[in-house]
C-alpha positions in Angstrom: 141.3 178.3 -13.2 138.4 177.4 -10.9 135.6 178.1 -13.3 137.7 175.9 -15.5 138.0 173.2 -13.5 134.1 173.7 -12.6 133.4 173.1 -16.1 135.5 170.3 -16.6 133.7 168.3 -13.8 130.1 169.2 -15.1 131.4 167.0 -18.2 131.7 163.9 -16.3 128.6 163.3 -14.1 128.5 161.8 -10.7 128.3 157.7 -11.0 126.7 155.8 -8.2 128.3 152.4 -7.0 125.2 150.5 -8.7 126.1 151.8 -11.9 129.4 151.3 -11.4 128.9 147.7 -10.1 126.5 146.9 -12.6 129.1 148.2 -15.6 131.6 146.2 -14.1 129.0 143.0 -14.1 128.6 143.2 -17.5 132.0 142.9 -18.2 132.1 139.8 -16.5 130.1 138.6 -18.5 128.2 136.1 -16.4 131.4 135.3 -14.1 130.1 136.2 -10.3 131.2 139.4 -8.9 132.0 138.2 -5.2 133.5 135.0 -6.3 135.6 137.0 -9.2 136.3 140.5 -7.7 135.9 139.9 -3.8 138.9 139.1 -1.4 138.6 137.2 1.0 141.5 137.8 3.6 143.2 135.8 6.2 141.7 138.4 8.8 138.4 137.6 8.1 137.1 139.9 6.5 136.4 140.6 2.9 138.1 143.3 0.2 135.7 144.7 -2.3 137.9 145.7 -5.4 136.7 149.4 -5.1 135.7 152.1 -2.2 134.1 154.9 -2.8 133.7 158.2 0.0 130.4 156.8 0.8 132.4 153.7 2.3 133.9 156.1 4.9 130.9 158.4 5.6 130.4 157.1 9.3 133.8 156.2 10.4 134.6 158.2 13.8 138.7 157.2 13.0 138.4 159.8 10.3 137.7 162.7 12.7 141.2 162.9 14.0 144.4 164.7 13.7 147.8 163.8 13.7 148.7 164.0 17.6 144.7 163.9 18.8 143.3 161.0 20.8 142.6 158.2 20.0 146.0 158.7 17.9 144.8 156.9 14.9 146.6 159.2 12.5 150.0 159.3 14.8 151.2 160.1 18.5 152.3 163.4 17.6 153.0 165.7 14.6 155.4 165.1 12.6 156.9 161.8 10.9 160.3 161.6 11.9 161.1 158.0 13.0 164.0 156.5 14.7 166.5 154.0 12.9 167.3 151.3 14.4 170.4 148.7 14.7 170.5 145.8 16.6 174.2 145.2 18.2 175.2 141.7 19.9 176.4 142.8 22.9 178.2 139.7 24.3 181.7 141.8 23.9 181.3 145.4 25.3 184.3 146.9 23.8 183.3 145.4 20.7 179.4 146.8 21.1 181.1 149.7 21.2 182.8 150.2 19.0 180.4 149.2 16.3 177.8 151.8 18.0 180.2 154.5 17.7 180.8 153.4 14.2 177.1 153.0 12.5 175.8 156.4 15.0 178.4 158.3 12.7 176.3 156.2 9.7 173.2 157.9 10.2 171.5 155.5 12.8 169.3 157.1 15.5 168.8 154.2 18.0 170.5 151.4 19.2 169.6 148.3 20.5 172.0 146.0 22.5 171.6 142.6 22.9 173.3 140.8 26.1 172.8 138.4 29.0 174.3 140.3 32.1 175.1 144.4 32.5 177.4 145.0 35.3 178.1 148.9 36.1 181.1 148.8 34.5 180.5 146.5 31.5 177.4 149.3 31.0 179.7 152.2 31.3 182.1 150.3 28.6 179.0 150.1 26.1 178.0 153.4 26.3 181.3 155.3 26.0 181.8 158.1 23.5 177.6 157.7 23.1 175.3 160.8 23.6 172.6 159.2 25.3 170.7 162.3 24.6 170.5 162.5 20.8 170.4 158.9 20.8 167.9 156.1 21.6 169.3 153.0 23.5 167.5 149.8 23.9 168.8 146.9 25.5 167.1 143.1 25.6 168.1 141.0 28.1 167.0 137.9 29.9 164.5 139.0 32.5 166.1 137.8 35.5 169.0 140.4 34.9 166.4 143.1 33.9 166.2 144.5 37.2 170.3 144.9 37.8 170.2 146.5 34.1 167.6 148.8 35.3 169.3 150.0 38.4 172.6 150.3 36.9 171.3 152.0 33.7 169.4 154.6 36.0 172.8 155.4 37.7 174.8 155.9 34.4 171.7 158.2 33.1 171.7 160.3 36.2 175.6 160.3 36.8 175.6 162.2 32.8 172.7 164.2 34.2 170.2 163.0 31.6 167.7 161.8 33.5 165.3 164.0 32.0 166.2 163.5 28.5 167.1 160.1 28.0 165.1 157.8 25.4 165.0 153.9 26.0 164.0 150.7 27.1 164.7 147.7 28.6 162.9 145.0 27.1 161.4 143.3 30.7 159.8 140.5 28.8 158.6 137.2 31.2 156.4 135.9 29.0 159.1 135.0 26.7 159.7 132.1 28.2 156.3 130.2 27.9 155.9 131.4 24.7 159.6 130.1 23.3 159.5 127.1 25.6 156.1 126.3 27.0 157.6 127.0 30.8 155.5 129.6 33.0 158.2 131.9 34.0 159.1 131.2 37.9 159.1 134.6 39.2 156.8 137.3 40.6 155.6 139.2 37.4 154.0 142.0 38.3 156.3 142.4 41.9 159.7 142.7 39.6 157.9 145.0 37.0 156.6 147.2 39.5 160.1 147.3 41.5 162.0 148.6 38.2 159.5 151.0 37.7 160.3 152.4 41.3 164.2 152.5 40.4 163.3 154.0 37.0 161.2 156.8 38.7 163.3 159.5 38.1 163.9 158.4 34.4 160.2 159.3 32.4 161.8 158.4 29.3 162.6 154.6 30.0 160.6 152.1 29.3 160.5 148.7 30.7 157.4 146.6 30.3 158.2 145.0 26.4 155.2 143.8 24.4 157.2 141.6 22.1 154.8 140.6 19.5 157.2 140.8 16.8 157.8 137.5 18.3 154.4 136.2 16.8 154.6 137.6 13.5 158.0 135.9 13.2 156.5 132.7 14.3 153.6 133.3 11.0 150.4 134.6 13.0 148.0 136.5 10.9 148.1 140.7 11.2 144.9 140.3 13.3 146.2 137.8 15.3 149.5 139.7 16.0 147.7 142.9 16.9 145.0 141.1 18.8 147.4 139.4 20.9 149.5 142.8 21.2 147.1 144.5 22.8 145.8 141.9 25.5 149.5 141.9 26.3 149.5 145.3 27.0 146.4 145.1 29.4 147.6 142.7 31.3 150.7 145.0 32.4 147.8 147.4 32.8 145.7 144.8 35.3 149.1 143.7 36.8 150.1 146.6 38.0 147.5 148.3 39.0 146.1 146.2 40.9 149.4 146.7 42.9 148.8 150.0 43.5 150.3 152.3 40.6 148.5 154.4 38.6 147.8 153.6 34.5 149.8 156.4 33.8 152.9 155.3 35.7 152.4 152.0 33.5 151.3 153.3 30.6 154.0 155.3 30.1 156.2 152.0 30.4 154.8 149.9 27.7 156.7 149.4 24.6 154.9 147.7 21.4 158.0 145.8 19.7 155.6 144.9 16.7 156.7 143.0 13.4 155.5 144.1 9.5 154.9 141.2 7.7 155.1 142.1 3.6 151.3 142.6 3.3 151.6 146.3 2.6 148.3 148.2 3.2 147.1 145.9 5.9 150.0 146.5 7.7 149.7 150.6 7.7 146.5 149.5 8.6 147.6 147.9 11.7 149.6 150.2 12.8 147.0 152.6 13.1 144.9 150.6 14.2 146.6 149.5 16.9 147.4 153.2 18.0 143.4 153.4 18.4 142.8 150.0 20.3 145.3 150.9 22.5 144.4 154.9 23.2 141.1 153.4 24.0 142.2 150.4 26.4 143.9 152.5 28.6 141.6 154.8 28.7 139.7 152.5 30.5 142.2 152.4 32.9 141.2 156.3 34.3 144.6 158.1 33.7 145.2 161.6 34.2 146.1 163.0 31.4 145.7 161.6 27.4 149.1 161.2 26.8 149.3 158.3 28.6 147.0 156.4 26.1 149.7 157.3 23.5 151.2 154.0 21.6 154.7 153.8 22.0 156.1 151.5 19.0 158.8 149.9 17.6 158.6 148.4 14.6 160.6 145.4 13.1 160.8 143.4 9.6 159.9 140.1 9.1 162.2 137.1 9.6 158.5 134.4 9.1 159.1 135.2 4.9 162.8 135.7 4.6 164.4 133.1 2.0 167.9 131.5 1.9 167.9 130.9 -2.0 167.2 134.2 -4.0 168.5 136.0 -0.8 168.6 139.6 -2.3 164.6 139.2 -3.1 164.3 139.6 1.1 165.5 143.3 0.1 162.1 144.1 -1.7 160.0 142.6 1.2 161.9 144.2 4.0 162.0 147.7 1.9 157.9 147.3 1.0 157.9 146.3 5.4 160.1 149.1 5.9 157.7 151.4 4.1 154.5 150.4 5.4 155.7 151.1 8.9 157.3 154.6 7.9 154.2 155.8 6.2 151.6 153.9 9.4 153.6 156.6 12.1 155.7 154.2 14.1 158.6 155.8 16.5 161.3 153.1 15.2 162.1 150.9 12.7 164.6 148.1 12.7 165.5 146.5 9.1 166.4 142.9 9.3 169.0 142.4 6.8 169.2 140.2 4.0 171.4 137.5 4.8 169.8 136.6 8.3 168.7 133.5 7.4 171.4 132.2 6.5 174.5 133.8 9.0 175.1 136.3 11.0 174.9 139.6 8.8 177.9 140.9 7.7 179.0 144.9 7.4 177.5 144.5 3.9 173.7 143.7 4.8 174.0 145.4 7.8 174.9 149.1 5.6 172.6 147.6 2.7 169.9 147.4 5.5 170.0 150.7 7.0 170.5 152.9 3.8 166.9 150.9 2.7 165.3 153.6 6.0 167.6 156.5 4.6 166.4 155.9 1.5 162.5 156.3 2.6 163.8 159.5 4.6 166.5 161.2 2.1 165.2 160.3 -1.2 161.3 159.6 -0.4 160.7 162.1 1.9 158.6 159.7 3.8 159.0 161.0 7.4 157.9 164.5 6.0 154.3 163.4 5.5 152.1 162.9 8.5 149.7 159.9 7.9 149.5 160.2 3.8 146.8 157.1 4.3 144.5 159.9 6.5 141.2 159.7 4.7 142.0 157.1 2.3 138.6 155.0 1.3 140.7 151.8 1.0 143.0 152.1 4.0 140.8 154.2 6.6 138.5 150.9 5.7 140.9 148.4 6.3 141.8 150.2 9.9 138.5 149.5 11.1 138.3 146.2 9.7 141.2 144.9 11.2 140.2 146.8 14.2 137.1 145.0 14.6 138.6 141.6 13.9 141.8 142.2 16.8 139.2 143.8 18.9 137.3 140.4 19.0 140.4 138.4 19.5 141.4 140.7 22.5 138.3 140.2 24.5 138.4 136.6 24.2 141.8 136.4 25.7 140.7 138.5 28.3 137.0 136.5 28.5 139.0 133.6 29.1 141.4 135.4 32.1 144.0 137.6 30.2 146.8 136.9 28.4 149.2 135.7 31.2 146.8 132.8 31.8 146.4 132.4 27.6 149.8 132.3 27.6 150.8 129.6 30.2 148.0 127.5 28.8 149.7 127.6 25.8 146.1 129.0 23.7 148.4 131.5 22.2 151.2 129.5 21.0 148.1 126.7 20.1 146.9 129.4 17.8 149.5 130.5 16.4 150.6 127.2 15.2 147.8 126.6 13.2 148.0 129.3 11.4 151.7 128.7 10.6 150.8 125.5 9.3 148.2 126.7 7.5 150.6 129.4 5.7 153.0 126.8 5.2 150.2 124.6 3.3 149.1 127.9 1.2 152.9 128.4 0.3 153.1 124.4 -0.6 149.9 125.2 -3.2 151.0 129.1 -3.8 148.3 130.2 -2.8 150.9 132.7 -0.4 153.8 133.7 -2.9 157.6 133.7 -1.9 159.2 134.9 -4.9 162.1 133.1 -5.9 161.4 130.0 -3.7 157.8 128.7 -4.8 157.5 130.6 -8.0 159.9 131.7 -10.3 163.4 129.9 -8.7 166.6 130.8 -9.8 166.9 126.8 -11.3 170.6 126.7 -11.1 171.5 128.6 -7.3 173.1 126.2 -4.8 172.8 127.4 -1.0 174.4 124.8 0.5 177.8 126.7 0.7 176.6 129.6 2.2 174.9 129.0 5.3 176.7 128.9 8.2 174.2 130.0 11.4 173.8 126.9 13.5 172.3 126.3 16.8 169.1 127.1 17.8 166.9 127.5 15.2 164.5 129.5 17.5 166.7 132.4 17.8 166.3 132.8 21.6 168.7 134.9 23.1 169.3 135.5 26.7 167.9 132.0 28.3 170.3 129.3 29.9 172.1 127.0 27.5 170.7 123.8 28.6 167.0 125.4 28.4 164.8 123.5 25.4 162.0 124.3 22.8 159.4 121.9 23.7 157.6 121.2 20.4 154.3 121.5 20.3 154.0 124.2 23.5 155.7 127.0 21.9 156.0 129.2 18.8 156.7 127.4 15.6 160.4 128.6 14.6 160.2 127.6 11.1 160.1 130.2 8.2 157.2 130.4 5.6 160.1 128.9 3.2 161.8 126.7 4.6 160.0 123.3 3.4 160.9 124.3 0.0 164.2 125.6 1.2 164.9 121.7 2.9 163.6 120.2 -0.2 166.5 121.9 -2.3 168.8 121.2 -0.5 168.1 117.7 -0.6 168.4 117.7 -4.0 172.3 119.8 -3.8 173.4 117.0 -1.4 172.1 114.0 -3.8 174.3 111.9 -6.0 173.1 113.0 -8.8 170.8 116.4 -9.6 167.6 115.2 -11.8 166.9 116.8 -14.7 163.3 117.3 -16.5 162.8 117.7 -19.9 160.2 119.8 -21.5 158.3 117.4 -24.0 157.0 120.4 -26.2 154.6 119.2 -28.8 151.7 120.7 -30.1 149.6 123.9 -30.1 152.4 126.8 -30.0 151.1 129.1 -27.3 149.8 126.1 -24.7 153.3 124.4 -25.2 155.0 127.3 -24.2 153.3 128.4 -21.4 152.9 124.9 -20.2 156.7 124.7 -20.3 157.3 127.9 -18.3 154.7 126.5 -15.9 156.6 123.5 -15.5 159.9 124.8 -15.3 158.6 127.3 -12.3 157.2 123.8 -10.8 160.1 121.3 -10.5 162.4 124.2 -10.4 161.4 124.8 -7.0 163.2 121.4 -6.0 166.5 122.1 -8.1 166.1 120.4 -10.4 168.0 120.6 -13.9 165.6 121.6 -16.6 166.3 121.1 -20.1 163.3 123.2 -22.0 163.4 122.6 -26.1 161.3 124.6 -29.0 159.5 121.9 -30.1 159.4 118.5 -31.5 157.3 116.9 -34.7 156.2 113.8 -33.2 156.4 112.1 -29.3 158.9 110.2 -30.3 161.8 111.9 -31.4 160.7 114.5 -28.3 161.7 110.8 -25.9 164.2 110.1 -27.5 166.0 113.5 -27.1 165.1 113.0 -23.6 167.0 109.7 -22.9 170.1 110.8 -25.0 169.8 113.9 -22.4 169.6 111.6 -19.6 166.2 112.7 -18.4 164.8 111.2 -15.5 161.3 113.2 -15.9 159.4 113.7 -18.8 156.9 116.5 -18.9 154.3 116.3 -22.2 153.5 120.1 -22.8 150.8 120.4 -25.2 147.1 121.5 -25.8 144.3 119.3 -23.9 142.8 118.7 -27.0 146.3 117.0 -27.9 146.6 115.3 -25.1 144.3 112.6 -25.5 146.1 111.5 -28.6 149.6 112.2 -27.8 150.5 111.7 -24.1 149.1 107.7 -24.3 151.8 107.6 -27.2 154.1 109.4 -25.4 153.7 107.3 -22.1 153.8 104.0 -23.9 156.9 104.6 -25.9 158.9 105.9 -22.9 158.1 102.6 -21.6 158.9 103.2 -17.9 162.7 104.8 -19.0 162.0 107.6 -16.8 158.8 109.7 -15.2 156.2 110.8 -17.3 154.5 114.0 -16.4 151.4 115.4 -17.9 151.3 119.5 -17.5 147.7 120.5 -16.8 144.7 119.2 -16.2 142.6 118.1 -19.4 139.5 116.5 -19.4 140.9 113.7 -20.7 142.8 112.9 -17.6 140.5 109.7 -16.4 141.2 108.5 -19.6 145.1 109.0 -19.1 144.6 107.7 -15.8 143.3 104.3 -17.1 146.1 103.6 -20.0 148.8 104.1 -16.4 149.6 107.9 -16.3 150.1 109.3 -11.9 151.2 112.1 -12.8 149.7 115.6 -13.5 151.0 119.0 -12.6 148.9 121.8 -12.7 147.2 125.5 -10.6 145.9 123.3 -8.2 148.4 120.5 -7.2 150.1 120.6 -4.2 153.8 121.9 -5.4 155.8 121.0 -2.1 154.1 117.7 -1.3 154.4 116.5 -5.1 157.8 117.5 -5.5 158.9 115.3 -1.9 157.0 112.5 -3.5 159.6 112.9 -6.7 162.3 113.5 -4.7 161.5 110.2 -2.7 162.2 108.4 -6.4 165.0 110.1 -7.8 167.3 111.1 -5.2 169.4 108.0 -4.7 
């Protein structure tokens, strides 16, 4: 079989990248490669649209194992995550009861969400649950963190697990500048290093939460996220140590709570990435031993590109999410169900949302593969790309005095809201996809009926009632989708719903696809769209239109035909309703002169010209 297989190669010999490039040049046929071929991502960096074992000669992350420093390829050996469900906590009995319920499901960690943990409200939450086998997380408002902690540590010891329980309390004061834009009051580092004392006899609890899932929610780039996550991280590093503990007593404390946005190999990227970045941080640091450089991280879908219309399409971004995070090496994963934008998830998304980890694990085997992406050209490439990129951001927070100081100065939230409004103006073009809300609607959905979460929009949980999101000094809180999302729902609570009608005329494959263009377009407003097969003349297509009663007119046609038809088309609608030209043909100056606005084409501005149409025909 091997002499076989020797022969077989000798047939097809070695091709350089030049040849290959040069092959693919041709075939371009003049078209530039970079321009045509080259990617140029929101990180910074560019994608070439091949990679080749050359391209990974000389990268030191590929000298690694699963389990070795600087843990690119995992933090130990095997691929067994955690699954996670998040449990409102604000009724104990009721917490518990739901624990006992999904632990008998299949799920391997919990995490509770509540305001105050009394000894007895704690001991109520936790009955009937082997804090052994499972993994409890609590998040809680930081001023009650350190009565948790104390409380938590005499419930652990009292079932003599102290040396075997798994968890974390999510001590997180940086939350409130970076929801609010208020520097929180307290001593930092003097409460963080007092729970670490009560926690002393408890290795396996973390306390010190690096909650940048709260920034890939809010629509900062991967870099961004991870850039931010790990001057985070030093700065419990720098805070406490410079009170006297040692990097391993606080780098065994650090939990990464780290969102997956739905880009799907620069997120595994990230991920191990990140495990790298931070191996070598805390290095820096002097520990005793290398396993206190070890990444400990939880992993959560994103809420930034969830969608309220075409809900069940959230399932194929949180399952691609779910994956990338299974197949990077994290320790946890938490699947945001479905309906989250819209309520609060019921015991259908909830189930739907934990059987989409089984499903990686039971059916996909995924957490029997250590690090599949281990010595992949394209991914072990991206790694250090992103690295590189993070690594730049991290040493100008800390250039500029760490990340506490970035923080209260609201840099970070500055920065983070640009690029939010720049995704938001790359989903208004589509140049950033959200299936089902800027391409490819479901025309006749109405959302209206379902929503029913109100209240803060920001999601904020734990902070006083009368406490407020200042605009402009904290994280955006709006969703990649929701423009479009307030833009149909406009048109559901109108008078009347508009309805376009497809003026198809013409050349039979530019009609068609001009159509189907246009119907994606002013579908995205819900808008009524009436589509035909054709008409002889410009004419009887208008006059089909008014006896429809159309109040937009779209000419779909050839731009050789357009110069003759839509001048004829515009005049004899005479002002009855819109007129719309799909595309952009030469011609259009021309158009322009005889009185015809309006063009839609690749390159208009979807959102913005749809609010200007709304502005005219929503009455």
């Amino acid at each position: 079989m091997a002499e076989k297989k020797e022969k077989l190669f000798d047939q097809f010999p070695p091709v350089t990248t030049a040849e290959w490039r040069e092959k693919v040049e041709a075939d371009l046929k003049g078209v530039p490669f970079d321009k045509k071929l080259v990617w140029r991502t929101n990180e910074g960096f560019n994608v070439q649209p091949m990679y080749r074992a050359e391209d990974i000669e000389n990268l030191d992350t590929t000298n690694s194992l699963p389990g070795e420093y600087p843990f690119v390829r995992g933090t130990h050996t095997d691929n067994d995550w955690l699954a996670r469900q998040e449990i409102n906590a604000a009724d104990a009995a009721a917490a518990n009861s739901k624990a006992v319920e999904v632990l008998g499901k299949g799920i391997t960690s919990l995490g509770f969400k509540l305001k105050e943990c009394d000894a007895d409200t704690l001991a109520t939450l936790l009955k009937d649950i082997d804090i052994v086998k499972v993994e409890i997380n609590f998040t809680t408002c930081p001023r009650h963190a350190q009565e948790l902690c104390d409380n938590l540590v005499k419930y652990v010891k009292a079932q003599g697990a102290a040396d075997t329980f798994r968890g974390s309390i999510d001590f997180n004061p940086f939350k409130k500048a970076l929801k609010h834009g208020k520097a929180f009051p307290g001593d930092i580092a003097g409460m963080a290093a007092s729970m670490i004392a009560a926690a002393a006899d408890v290795k396996g609890l973390r306390l010190l939460g690096v909650d940048s899932v709260m920034l890939s929610d809010a629509g900062a780039y991967i870099y961004q996220e991870l850039g931010y996550a790990l001057a985070w991280g030093a700065e419990w590093l720098t805070l406490l140590t410079d009170k006297g503990l040692s990097a391993d007593e606080v780098a065994s404390r650090v939990k990464f709570n780290m969102g997956i946005s739905s880009n799907y190999f620069m997120e595994i990227a990230k991920f191990r990435a990140a495990r790298m970045l931070w191996a070598q941080i805390v290095e820096q640091y002097k520990p005793a031993s290398t396993d206190a450089c070890k990444m400990a991280v939880h992993a959560t879908t994103s809420k930034y590109n969830q969608t309220i219309y075409d809900a069940h399409v959230n399932l194929l971004r949180s399952q691609t999410e779910c994956m990338s995070a299974a197949l990077a090496g994290v320790d946890s994963i938490t699947v945001t169900p479905f309906d989250t934008p819209y309520r609060t998830p019921d015991d259908f998304s909830e189930r739907i949302a934990r059987n989409q980890q089984f499903l990686l694990k039971e059916e996909s085997h995924l957490d029997k593969v250590v690090d599949p992406a281990g010595g992949s050209y394209y991914v072990e490439t991206l790694t250090v790309a992103i690295a590189k990129e993070a690594w730049k951001l991290f040493l100008e927070v800390e250039g500029k005095g760490g990340f506490l100081a970035a923080v209260n100065e609201g840099e970070v939230q500055r920065a983070v809201r640009e690029t939010s409004e720049k995704r938001h103006t790359d989903v208004a073009r589509r140049k950033e996809i959200l299936l089902g809300t800027n391409q490819y609607p479901n025309i006749n959905e109405m959302a209206a009926g379902k929503i029913e979460t109100t209240g803060c929009s920001c999601g904020c949980h734990g902070h006083d009632e009368e406490e407020t999101c200042e605009a402009g000094t904290s994280l955006p809180t709006s969703r990649a989708a929701s423009d479009f999302e307030a833009l149909r729902l406009a048109t559901e609570a109108a008078a009347n719903r508009p309805k376009v009608f497809m003026l198809t005329i013409g050349n039979l494959a530019m009609r068609l696809a001009r159509a189907q263009f246009s119907t994606n377009f002013f579908g995205c407003a819900g808008y009524e769209i009436i589509d035909n097969l054709g008409f002889e003349t410009v004419e009887q297509g208008v006059d089909e239109a008014l006896a429809k009663g159309a109040d937009v007119v779209v000419l779909c046609s050839s731009d050789d035909e357009y110069a003759e038809l839509a001048p004829k088309a515009f005049k004899y609608l005479d002002g009855r309703a819109e007129f719309v030209v799909a595309g952009a043909p030469a011609c259009s100056d021309d158009l322009k002169a005889v009185g015809i606005e309006n063009f839609v084409n690749v390159r208009s501005n979807v959102l913005d010209t749809l609010r200007a149409f709304n502005a005219r025909l929503l009455k």
